[in-house]
MOPAC internal coordinates of N, CA, C and O (Angstrom, degrees):
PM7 1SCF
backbone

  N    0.0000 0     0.00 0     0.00 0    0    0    0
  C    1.4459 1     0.00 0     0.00 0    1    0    0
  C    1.5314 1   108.23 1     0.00 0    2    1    0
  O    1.2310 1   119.47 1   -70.48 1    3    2    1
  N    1.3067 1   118.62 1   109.52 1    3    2    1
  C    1.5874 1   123.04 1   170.86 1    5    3    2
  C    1.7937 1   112.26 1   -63.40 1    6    5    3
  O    1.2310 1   127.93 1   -55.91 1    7    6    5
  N    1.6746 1   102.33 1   124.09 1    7    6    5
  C    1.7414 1   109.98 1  -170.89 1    9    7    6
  C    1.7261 1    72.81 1  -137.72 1   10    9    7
  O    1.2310 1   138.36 1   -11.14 1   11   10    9
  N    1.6837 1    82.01 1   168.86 1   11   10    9
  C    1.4549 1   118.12 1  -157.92 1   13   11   10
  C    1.0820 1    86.56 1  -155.08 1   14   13   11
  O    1.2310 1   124.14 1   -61.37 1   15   14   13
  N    1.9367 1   109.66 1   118.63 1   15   14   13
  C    1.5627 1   132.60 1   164.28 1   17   15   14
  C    1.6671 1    85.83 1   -29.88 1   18   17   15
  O    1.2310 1   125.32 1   -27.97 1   19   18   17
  N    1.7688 1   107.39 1   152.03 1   19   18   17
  C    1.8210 1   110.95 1   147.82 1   21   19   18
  C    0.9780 1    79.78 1  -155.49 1   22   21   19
  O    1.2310 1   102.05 1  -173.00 1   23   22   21
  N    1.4206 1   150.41 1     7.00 1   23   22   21
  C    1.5587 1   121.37 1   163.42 1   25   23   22
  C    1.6086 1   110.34 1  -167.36 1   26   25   23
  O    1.2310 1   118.85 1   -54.64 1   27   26   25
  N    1.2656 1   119.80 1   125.36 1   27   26   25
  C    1.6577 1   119.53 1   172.57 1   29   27   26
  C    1.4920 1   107.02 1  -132.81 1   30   29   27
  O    1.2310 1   119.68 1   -17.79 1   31   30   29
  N    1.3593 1   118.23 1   162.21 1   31   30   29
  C    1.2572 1   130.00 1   178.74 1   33   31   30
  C    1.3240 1   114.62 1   171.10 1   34   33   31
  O    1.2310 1   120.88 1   -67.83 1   35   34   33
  N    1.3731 1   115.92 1   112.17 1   35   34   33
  C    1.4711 1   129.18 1   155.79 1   37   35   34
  C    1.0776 1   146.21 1  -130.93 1   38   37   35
  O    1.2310 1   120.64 1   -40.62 1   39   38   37
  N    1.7540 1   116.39 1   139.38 1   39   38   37
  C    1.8497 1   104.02 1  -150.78 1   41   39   38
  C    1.0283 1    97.58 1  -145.74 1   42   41   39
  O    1.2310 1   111.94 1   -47.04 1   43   42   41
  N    1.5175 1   132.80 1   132.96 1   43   42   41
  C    1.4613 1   142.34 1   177.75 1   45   43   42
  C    1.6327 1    97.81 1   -78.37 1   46   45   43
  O    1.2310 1   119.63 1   -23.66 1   47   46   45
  N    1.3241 1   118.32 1   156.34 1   47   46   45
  C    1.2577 1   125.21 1  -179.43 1   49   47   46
  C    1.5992 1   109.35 1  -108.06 1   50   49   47
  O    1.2310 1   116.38 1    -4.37 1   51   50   49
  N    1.7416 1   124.48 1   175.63 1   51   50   49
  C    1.3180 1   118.33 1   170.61 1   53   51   50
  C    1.5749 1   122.72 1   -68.28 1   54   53   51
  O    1.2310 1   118.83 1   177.54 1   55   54   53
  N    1.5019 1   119.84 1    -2.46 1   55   54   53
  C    1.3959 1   120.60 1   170.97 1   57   55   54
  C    1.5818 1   115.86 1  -111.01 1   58   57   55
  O    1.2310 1   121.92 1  -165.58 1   59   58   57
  N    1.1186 1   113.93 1    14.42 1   59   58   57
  C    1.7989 1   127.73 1   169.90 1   61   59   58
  C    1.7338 1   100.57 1    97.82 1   62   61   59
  O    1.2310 1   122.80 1   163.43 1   63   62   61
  N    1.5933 1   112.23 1   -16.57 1   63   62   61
  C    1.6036 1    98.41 1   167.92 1   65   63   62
  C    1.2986 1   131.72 1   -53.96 1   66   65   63
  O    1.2310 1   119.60 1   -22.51 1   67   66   65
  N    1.3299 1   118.36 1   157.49 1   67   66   65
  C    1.7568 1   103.38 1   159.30 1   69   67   66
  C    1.7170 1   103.12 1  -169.56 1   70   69   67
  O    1.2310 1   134.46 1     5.88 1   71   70   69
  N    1.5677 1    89.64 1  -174.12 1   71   70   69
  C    1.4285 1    91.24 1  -170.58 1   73   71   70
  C    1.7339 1   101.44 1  -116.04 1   74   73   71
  O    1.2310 1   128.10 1   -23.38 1   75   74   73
  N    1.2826 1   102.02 1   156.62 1   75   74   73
  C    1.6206 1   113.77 1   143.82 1   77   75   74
  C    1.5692 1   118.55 1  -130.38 1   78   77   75
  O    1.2310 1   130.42 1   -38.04 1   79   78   77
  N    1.1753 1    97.51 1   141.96 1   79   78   77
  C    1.7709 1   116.55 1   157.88 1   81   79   78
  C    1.3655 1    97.10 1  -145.11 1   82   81   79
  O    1.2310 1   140.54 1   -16.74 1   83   82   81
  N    1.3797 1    77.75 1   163.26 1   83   82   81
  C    1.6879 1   122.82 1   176.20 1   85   83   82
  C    1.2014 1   107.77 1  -164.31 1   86   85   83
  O    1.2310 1   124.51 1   -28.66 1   87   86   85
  N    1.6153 1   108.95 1   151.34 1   87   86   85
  C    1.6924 1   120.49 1  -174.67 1   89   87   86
  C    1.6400 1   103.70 1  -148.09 1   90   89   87
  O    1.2310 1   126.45 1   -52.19 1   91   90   89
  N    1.2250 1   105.21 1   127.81 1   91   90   89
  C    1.8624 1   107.93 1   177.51 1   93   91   90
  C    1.8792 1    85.59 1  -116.59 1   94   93   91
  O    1.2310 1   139.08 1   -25.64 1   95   94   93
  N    1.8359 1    80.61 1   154.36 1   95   94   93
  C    1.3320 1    95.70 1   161.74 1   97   95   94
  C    1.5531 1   106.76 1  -100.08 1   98   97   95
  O    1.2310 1   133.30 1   -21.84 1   99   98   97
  N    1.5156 1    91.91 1   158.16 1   99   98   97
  C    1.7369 1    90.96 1  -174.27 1  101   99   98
  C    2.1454 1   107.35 1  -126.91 1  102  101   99
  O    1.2310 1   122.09 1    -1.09 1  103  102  101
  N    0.9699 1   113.60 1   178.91 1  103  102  101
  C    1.0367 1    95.31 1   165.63 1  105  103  102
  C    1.6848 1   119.68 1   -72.32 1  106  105  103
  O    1.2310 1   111.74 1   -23.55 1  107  106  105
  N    1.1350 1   133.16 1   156.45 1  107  106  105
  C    1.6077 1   138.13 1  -176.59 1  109  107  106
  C    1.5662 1    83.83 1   -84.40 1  110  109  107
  O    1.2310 1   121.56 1   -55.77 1  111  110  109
  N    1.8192 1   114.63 1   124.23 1  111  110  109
  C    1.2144 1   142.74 1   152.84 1  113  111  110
  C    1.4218 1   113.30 1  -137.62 1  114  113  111
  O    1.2310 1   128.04 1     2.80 1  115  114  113
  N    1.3611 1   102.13 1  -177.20 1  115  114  113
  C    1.8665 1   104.50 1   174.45 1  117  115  114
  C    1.3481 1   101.86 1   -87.04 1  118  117  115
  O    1.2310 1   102.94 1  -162.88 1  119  118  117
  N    1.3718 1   148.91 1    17.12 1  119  118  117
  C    1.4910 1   129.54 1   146.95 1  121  119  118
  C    1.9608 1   104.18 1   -89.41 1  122  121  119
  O    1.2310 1   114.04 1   138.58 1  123  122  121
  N    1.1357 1   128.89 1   -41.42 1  123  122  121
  C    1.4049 1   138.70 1   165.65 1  125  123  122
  C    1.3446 1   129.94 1  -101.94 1  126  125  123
  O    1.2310 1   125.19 1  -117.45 1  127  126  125
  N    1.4227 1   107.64 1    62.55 1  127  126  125
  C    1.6668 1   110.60 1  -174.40 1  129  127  126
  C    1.4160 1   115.32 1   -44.32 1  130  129  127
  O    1.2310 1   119.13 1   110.44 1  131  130  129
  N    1.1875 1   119.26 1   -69.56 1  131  130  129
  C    1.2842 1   126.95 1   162.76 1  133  131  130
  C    1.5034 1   142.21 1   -29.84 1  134  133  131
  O    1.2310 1   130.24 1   158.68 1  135  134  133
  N    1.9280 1    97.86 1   -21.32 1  135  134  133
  C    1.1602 1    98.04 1   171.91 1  137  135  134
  C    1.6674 1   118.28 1    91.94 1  138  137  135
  O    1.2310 1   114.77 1   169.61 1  139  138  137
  N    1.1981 1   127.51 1   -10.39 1  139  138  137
  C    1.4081 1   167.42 1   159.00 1  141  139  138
  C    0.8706 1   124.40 1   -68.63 1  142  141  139
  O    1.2310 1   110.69 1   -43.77 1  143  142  141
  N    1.2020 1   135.12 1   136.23 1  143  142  141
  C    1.9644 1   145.87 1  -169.22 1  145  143  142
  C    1.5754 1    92.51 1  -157.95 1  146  145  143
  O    1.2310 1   122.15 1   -70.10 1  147  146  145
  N    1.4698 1   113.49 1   109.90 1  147  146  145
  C    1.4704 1    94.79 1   159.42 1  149  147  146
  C    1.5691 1   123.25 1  -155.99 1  150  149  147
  O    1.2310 1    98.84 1   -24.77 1  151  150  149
  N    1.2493 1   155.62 1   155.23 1  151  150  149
  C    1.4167 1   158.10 1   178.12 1  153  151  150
  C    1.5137 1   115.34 1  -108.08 1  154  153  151
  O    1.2310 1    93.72 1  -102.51 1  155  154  153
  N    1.2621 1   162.92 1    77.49 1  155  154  153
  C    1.1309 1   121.44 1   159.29 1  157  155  154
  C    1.7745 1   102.75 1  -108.95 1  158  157  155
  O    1.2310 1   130.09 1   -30.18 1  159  158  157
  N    1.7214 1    98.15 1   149.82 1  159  158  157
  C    1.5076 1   130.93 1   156.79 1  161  159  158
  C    1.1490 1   145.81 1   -99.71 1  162  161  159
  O    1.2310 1   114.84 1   -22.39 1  163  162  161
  N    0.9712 1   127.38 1   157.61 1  163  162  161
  C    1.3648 1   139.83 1  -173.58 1  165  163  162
  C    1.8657 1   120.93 1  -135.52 1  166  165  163
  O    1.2310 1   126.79 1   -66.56 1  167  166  165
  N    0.9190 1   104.54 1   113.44 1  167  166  165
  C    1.4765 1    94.80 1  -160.80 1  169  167  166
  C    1.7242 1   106.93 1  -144.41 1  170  169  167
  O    1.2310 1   113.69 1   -37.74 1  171  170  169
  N    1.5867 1   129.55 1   142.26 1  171  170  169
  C    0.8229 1   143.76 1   175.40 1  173  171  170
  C    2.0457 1   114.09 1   -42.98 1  174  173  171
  O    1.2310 1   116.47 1   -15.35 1  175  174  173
  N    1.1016 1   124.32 1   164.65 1  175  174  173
  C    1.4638 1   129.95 1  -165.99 1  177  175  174
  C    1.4384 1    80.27 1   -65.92 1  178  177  175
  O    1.2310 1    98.85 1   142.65 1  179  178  177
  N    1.5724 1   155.59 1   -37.35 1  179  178  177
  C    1.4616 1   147.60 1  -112.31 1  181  179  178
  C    1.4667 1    88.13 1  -134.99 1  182  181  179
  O    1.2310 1   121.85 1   152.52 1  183  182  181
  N    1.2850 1   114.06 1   -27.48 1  183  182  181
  C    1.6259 1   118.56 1   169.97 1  185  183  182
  C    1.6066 1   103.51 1   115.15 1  186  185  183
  O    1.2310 1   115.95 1   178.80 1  187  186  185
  N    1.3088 1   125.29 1    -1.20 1  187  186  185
  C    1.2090 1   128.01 1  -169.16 1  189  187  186
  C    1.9883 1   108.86 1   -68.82 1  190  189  187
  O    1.2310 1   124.70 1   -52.60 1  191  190  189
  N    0.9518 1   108.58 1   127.40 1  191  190  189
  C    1.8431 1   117.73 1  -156.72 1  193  191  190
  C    1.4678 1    88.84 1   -72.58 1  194  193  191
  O    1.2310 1   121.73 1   -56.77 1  195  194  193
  N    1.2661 1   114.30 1   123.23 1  195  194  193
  C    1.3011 1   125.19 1   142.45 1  197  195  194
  C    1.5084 1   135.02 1   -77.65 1  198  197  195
  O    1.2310 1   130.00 1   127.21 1  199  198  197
  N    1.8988 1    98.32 1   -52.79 1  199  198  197
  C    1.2965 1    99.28 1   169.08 1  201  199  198
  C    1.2458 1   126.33 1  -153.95 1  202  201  199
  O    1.2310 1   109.96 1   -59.80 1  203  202  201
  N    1.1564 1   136.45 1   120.20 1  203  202  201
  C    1.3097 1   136.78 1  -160.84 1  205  203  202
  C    1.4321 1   116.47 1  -112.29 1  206  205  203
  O    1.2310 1   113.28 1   -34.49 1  207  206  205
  N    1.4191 1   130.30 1   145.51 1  207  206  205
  C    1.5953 1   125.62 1   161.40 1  209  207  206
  C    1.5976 1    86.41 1  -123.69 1  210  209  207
  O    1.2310 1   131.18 1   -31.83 1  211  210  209
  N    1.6043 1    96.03 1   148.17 1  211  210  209
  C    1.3236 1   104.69 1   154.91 1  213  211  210
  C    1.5880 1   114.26 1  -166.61 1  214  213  211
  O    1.2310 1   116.47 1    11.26 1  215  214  213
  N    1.6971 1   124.30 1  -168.74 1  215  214  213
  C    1.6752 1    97.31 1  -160.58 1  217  215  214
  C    1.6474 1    81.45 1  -159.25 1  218  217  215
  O    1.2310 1   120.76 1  -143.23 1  219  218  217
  N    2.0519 1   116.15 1    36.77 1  219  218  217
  C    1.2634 1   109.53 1  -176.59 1  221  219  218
  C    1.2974 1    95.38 1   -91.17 1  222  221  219
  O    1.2310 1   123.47 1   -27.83 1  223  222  221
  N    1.4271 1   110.94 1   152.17 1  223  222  221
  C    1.2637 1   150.64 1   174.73 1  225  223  222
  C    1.8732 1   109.46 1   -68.97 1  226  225  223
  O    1.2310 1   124.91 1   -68.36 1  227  226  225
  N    1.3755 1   108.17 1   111.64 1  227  226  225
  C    1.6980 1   115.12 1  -179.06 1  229  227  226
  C    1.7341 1   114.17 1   -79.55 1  230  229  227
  O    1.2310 1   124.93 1   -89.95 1  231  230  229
  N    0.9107 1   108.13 1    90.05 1  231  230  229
  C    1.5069 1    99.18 1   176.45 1  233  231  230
  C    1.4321 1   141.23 1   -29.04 1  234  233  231
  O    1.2310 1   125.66 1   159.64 1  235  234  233
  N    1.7292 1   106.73 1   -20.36 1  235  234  233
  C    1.1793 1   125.34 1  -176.68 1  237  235  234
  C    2.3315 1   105.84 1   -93.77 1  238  237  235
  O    1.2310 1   131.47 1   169.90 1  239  238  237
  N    1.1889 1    95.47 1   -10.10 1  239  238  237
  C    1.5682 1    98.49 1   165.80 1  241  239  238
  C    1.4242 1   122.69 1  -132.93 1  242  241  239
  O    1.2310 1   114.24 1  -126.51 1  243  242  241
  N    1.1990 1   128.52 1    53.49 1  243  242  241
  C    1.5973 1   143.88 1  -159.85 1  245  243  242
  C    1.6266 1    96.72 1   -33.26 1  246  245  243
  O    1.2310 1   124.02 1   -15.11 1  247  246  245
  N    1.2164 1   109.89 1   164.89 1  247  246  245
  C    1.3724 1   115.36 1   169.54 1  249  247  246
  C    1.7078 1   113.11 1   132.22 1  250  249  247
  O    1.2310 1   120.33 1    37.03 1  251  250  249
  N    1.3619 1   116.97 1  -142.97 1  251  250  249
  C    1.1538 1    96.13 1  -177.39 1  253  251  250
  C    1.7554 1   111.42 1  -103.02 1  254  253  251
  O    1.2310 1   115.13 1   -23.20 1  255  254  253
  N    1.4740 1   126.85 1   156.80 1  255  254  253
  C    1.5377 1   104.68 1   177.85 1  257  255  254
  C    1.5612 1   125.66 1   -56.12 1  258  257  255
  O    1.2310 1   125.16 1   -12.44 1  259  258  257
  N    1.2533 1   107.69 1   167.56 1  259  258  257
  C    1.3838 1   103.17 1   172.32 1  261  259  258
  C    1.5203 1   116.41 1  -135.43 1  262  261  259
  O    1.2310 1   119.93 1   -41.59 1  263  262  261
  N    1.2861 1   117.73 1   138.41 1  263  262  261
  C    1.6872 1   107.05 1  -155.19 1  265  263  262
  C    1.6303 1    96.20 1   -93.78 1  266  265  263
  O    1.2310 1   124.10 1   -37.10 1  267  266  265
  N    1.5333 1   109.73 1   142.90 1  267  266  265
  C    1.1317 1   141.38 1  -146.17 1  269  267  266
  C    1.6358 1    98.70 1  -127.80 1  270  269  267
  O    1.2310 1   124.57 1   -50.07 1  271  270  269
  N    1.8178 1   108.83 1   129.93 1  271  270  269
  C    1.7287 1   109.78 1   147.25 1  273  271  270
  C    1.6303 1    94.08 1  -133.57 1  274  273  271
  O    1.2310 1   134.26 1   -48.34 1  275  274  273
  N    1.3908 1    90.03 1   131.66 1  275  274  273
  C    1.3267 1   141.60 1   160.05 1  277  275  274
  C    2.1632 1   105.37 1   -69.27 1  278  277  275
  O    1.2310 1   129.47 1   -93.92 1  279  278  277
  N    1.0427 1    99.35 1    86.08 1  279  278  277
  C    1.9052 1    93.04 1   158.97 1  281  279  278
  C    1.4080 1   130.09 1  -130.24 1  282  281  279
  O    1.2310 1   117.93 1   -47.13 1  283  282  281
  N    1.1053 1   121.55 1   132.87 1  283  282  281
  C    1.5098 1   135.69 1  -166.82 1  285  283  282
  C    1.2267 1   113.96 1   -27.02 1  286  285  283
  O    1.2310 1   127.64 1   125.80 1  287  286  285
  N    1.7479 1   102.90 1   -54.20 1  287  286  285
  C    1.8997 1   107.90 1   174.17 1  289  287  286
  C    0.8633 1   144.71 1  -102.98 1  290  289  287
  O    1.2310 1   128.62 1   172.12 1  291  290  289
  N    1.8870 1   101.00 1    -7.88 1  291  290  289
  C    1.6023 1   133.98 1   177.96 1  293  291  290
  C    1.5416 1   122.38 1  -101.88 1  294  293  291
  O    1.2310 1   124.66 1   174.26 1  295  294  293
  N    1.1452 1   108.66 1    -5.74 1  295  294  293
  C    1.7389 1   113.76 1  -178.75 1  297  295  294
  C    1.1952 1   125.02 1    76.83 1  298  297  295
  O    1.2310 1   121.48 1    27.19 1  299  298  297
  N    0.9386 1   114.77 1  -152.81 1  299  298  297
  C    2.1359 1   127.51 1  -174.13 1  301  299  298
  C    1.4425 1    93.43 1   -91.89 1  302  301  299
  O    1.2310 1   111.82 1   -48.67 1  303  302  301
  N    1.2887 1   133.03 1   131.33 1  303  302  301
  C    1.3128 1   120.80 1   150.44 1  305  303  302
  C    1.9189 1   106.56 1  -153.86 1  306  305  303
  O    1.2310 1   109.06 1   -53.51 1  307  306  305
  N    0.8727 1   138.09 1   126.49 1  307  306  305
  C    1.4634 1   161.03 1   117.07 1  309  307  306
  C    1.3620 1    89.42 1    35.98 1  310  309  307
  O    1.2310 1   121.92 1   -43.11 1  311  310  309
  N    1.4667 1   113.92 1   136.89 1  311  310  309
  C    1.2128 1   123.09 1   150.04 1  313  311  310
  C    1.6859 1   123.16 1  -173.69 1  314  313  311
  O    1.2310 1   124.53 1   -27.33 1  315  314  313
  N    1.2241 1   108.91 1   152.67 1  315  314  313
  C    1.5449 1   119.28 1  -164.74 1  317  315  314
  C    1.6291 1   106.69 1   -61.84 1  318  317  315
  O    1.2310 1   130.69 1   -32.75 1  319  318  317
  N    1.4919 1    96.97 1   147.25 1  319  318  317
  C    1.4736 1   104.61 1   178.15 1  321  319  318
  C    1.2633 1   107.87 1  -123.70 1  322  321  319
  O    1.2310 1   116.53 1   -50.59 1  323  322  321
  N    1.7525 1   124.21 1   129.41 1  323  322  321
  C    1.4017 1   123.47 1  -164.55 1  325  323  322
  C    1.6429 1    98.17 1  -137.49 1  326  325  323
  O    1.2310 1   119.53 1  -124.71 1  327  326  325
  N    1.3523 1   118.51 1    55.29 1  327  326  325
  C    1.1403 1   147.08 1   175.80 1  329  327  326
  C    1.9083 1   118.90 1    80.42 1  330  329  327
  O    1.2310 1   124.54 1   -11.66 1  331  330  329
  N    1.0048 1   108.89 1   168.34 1  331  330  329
  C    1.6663 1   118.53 1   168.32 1  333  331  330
  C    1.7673 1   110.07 1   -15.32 1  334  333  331
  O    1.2310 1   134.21 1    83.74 1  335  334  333
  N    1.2047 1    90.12 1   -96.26 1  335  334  333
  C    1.1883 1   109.72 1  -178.91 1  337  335  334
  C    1.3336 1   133.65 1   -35.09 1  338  337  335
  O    1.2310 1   125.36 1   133.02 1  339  338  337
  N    1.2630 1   107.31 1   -46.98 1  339  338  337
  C    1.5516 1   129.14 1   169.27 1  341  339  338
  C    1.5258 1   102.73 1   -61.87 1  342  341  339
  O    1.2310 1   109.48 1   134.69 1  343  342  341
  N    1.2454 1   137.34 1   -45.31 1  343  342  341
  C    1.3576 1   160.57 1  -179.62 1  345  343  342
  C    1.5332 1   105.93 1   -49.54 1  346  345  343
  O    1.2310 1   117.83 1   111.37 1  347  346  345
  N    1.6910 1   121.74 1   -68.63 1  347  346  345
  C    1.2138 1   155.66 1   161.57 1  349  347  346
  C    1.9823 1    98.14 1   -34.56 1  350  349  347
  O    1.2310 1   124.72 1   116.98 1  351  350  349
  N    0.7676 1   108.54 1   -63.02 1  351  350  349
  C    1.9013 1   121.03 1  -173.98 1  353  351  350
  C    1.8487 1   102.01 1   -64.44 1  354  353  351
  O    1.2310 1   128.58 1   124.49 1  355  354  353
  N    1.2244 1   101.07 1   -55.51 1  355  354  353
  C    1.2315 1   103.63 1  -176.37 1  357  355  354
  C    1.8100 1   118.26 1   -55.04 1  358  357  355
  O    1.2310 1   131.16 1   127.80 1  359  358  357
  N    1.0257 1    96.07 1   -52.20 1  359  358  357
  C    1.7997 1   114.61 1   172.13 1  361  359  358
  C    1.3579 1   105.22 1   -65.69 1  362  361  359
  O    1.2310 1   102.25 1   129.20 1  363  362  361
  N    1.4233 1   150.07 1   -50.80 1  363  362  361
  C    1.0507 1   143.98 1   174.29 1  365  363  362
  C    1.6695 1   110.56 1   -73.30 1  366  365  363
  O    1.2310 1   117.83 1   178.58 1  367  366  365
  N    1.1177 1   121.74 1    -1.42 1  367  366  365
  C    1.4429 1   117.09 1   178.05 1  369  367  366
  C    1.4655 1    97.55 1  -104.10 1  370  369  367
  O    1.2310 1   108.38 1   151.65 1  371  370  369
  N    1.1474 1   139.32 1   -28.35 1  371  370  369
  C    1.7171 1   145.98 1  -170.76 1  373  371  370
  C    1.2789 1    91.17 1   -78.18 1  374  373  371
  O    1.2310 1   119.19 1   126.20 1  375  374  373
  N    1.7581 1   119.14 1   -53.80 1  375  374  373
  C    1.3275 1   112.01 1  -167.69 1  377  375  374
  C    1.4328 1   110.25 1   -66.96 1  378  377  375
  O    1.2310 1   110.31 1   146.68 1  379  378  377
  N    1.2985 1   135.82 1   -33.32 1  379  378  377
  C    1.4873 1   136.16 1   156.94 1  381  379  378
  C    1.6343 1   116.23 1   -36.25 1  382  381  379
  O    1.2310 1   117.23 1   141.36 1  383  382  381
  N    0.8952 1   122.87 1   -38.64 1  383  382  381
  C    1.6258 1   132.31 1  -154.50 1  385  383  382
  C    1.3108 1    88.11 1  -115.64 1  386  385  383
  O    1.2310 1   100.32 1  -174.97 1  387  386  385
  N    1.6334 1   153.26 1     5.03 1  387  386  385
  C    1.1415 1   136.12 1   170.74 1  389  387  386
  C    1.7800 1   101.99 1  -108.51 1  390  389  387
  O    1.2310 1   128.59 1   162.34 1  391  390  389
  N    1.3706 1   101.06 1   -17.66 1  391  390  389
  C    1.6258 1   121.48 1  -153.32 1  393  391  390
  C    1.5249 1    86.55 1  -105.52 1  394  393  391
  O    1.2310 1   103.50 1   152.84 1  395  394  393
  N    1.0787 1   147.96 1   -27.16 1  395  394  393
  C    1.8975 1   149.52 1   164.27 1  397  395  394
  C    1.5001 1    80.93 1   -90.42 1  398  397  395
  O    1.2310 1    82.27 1    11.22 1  399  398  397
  N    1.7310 1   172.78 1  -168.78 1  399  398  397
  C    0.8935 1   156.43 1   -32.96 1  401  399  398
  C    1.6350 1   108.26 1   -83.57 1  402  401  399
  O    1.2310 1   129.60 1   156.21 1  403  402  401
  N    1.7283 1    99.09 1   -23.79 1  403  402  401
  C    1.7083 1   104.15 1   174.76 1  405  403  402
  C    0.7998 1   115.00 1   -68.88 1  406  405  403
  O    1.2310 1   111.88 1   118.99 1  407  406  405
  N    1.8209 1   132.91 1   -61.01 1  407  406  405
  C    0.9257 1   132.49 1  -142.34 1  409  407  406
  C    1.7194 1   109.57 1  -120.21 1  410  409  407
  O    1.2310 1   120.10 1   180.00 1  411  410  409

């Protein structure tokens, strides 16, 4: 499937945590309606995942993706996507409020 960088960013924090994302555009099909492919994390100095979004597609339930957060104490659970950007804010605002509850 041909994707095209549309978004990267990664930043160590003042306690050695940090995040990565990245987001490709993809072509719009029924696994990527939206047109969207994306991962970002959040993870301890040691790499241990704090928090993840992502919207990959499970091979074992075909269909279309479904966007995913990943949290340390709360688990996998489902959640709405109301474009890029909005997406991008949301994840960097959780990672703020997980990153002041650490440290």
């Amino acid at each position: 499937m041909p994707r095209t960088p549309r978004f990267q960013d990664d930043t160590e924090l003042s306690d050695g945590s940090r995040y990565e994302m990245v987001a490709w555009e993809v072509p719009t099909n029924t696994e990527y309606p939206e047109g969207i492919k994306y991962g970002f994390q959040y993870m301890t100095a040691d790499g241990t995942t704090l928090l993840r979004y992502d919207n990959y597609t499970e091979a074992e339930t075909p269909g279309p993706s479904r966007h995913h957060r990943h949290h340390y104490r709360e688990g996998v659970q489902d959640i709405g996507f109301a474009g890029l950007r909005n997406h991008i804010r949301r994840f960097k605002d959780e990672v703020d409020q997980i990153h002041d509850e650490r440290t």
